[in-house]
N, C-alpha and C positions, 0 to 999 in steps of 0.2 A: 723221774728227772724232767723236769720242764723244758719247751722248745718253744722257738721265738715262729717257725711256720705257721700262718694264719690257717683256720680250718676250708676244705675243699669250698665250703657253699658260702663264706665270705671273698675268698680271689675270684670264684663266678661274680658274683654282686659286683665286687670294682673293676671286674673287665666292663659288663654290663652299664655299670656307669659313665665309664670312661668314654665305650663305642655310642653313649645317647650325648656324651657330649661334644665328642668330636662330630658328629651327624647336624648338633645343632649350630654348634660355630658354622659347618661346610653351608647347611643351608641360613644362618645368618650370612655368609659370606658371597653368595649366591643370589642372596633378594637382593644386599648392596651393588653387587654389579648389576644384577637385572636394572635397579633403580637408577645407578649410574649409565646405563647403556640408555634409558629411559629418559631420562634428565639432558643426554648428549643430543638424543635423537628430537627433543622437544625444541631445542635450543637451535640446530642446524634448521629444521622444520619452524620453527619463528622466524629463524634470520630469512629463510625466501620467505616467508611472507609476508613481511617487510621491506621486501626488495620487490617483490610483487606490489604490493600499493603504492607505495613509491612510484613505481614506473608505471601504475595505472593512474596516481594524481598528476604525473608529469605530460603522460599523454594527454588527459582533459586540461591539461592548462594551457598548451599548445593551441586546444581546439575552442578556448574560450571560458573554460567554464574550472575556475582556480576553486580547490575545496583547500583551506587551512584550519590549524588545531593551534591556540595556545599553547595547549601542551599535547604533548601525546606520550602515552606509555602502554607497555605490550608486558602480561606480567601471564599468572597462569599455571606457570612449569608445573611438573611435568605432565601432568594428563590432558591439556587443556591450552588454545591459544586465546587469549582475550587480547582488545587495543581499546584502550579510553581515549578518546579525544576529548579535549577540555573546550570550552567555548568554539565549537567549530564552525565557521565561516564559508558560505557558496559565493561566492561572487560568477555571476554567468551575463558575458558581455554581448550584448545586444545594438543592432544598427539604431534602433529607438533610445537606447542606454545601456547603462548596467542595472544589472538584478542582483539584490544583495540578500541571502538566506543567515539569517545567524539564529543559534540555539546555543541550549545552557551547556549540553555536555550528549557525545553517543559513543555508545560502548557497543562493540561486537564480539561475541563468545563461538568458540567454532573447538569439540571433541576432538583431540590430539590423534581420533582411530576414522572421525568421521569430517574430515576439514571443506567437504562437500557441502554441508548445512551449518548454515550461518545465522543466530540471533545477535540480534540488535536490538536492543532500546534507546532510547530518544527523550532526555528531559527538557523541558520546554522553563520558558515561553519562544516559540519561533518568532521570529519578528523579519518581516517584509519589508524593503527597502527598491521603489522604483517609480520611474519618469510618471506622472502624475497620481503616486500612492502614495499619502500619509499614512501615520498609526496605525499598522493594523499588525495585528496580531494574533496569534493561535498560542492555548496553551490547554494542557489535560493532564488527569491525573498519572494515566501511565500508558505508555504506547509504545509496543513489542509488535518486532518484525520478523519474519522464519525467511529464509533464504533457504532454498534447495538447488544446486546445479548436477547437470547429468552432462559427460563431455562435455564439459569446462562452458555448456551455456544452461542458463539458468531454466531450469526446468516450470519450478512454481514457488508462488511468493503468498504470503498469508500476514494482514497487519491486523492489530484488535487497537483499537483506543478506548480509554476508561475517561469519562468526563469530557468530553472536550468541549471546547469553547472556541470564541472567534470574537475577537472587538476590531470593529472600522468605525473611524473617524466621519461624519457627517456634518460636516459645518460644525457647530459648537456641541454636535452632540455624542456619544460612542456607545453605538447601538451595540451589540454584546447577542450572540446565537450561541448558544450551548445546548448540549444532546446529553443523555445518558452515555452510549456505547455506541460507537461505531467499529465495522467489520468491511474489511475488504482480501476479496481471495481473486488471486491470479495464476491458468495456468494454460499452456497450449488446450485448445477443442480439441476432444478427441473424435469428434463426430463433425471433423471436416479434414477436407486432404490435408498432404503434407506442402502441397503447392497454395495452399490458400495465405500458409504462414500467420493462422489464426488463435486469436487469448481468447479465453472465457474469462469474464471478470461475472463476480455477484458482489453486492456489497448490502449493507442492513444496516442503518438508520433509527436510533431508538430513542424516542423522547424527544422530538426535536422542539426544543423553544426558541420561534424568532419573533421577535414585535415585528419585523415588515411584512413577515408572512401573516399574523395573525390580522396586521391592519388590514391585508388585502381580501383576506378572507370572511373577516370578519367572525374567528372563532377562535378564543385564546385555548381551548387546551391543545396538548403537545401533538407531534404529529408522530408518524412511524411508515417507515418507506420502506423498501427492498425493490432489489436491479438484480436482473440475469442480463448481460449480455456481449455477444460475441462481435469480436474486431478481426475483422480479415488485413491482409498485408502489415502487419503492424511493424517489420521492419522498417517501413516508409517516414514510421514515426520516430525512427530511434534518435538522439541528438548527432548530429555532423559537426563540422568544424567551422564558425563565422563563414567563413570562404566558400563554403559551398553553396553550390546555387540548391534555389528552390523554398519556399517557406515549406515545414514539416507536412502539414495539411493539402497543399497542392503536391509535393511526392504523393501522400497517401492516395490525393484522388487520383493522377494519373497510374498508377500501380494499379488500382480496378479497386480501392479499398472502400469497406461496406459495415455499417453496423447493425447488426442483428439485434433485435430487441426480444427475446427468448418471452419476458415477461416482465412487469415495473407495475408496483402496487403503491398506491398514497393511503393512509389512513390521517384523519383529522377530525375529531371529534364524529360527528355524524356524516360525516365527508368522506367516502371509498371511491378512489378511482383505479383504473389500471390500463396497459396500454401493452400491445405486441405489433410487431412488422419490423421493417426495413428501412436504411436511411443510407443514404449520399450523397453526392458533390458531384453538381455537374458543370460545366466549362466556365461557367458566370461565376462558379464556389458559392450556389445558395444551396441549400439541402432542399435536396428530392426522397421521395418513395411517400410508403403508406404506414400510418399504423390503424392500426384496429382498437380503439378507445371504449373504456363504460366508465358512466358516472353515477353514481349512488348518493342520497341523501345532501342533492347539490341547491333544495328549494333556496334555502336561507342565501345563498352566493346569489343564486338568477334573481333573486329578488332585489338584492342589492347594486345588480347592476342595470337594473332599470327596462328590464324588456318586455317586449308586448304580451297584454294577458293572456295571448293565445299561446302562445311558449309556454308560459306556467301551467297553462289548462291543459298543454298536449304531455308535459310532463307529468301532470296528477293522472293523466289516463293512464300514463305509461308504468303505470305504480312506482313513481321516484327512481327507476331505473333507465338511462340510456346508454345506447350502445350506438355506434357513430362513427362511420375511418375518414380521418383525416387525413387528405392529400396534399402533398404539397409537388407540385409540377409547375414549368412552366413560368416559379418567379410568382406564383400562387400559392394559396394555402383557403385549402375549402375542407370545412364541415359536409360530410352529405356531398348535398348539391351545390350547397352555398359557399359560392369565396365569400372568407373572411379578412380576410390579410393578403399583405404582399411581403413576396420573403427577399432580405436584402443579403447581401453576399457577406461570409462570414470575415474576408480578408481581401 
């Protein structure tokens, strides 16, 4: 007689099914709330920090210095906060005038788990606007900014540029300096107090092409630099509000601030220089201290500027190398033994 009961090892199989399916809805239903708790949490985490720039552009507009966006928009969700600003505008108000910054567009990206570290890129052309500056302009192929803060002050900053360029207006003419790649790293010394309030900047300079440089020099191919060096008090230097007294550079020099020159190399064709010591600001605001200077492969320069054969002949003994610290004291500036210059006050 026939029976409609399914065999024992078929009702196994459709339990078995059923528990892989209800298992996959619970965790289908489970990534959706995670995602939704995710998406909630990105959105509350947007809205401050939005409310956050906001009330950090309101305070620099108070103090002078108005950044606006054609447009702006904050997109992202959920793992990620980004803000595009469209054509964004610096206006920074000056007793001399206003300073006008305008570019094409900057975006900042900041991890929805990491909102500590902030990139930025920047499309250009920048363009300069101030009391006796025409046309000038910057632009380059790409230029990204890293932002790092540790308790909510910025710890260290890292930009790279690809290309960049620079035209200024000359009478009828628009001299135009462009580089391969430039590099600039910023972060507290760690190889000075916490009382010094000290940045270590390097920066690297690569390919440099400029006709004014090369007229001066008299050596058109490109040039290549690098800078190590450290700034003490550099709170001194931070922007204040119009209102407040003092130009940035006299805070710094009354604070005791000082800049350290670690190390600065020139490369230009058969041209090596390089330079280290110390430099400040003394009560008159000219620069003081010493650096310790060498010149390499400088015959072709001394010769073009015209000086006595015995200069050239004490440089062929010296086998095309000199080493030399220039001081500057006192509202002077001496090679050696010899002033050469008078130094006039920076401000």
């Amino acid at each position: 007689m026939p029976t409609s009961i399914p065999p024992v090892s078929a009702r196994r199989d459709r339990k078995k099914l059923d528990r892989a399916r209800r298992t996959a809805f619970a965790a289908l239903a489970l990534l959706l709330l995670v995602c939704g708790a995710g998406a909630g949490f990105s959105y509350v985490v947007a809205g401050r920090v939005e409310a956050g720039i906001d009330a950090g552009l309101a305070r620099e507009a108070q103090n002078g210095r108005k950044l606006s966006c054609a447009t702006r928009e904050f997109y992202g969700f959920p793992f990620r906060i980004a803000m595009r600003c469209d054509a964004p505008r610096l206006e920074i108000e000056r007793p001399s005038g206003k300073v006008v910054l305008s570019a094409a567009r900057l975006t900042g990206v900041a991890q929805i788990y990491d909102l500590n570290h902030v990139i930025i890129e920047a499309q250009g052309p920048l363009s300069l606007e101030a009391p006796g500056i025409s046309d000038t302009e910057a632009d380059w192929h790409s230029l990204l900014m890293s932002l790092v803060a540790q308790g909510g002050v910025l710890d260290h900053a890292d930009m790279s540029v690809e290309g960049p360029s620079l035209r200024v207006r000359d009478g009828q003419t628009m001299l135009t300096t462009k580089a391969e790649r430039f590099e600039l790293h910023a972060r507290r010394d760690p190889g000075r107090s916490p009382e010094d309030g000290a940045v270590e900047l390097s920066s690297k300079l690569v390919h440099l092409a400029a006709p004014v440089l090369d007229g001066i020099l008299g050596e058109p191919t490109p040039a290549d630099a690098d800078i190590d060096v450290s700034i003490s008090k550099v709170a001194a230097l931070q922007p204040q509000a119009p209102s407040a007294s003092g130009f940035p550079l006299e805070r710094w020099r009354v604070a005791g601030g000082a800049l350290r020159v670690a190390g600065a190399s020139f490369t230009k064709g058969t041209l090596k220089g390089g330079a280290s010591g110390e430099l400040q600001l003394d009560e008159l605001h000219r620069v003081v201290g010493r650096l310790d200077t060498s010149l390499e492969g400088a015959e072709p320069l001394l010769s073009r500027l015209n000086l006595p054969p015995a200069a050239l002949a004490f440089l062929k003994l010296s086998g095309g190398k000199l080493r030399l610290p220039v001081t500057m004291t006192n509202g002077r500036m001496a090679i050696g033994p010899v002033a050469v210059a008078r130094m006039i006050p920076l401000y």
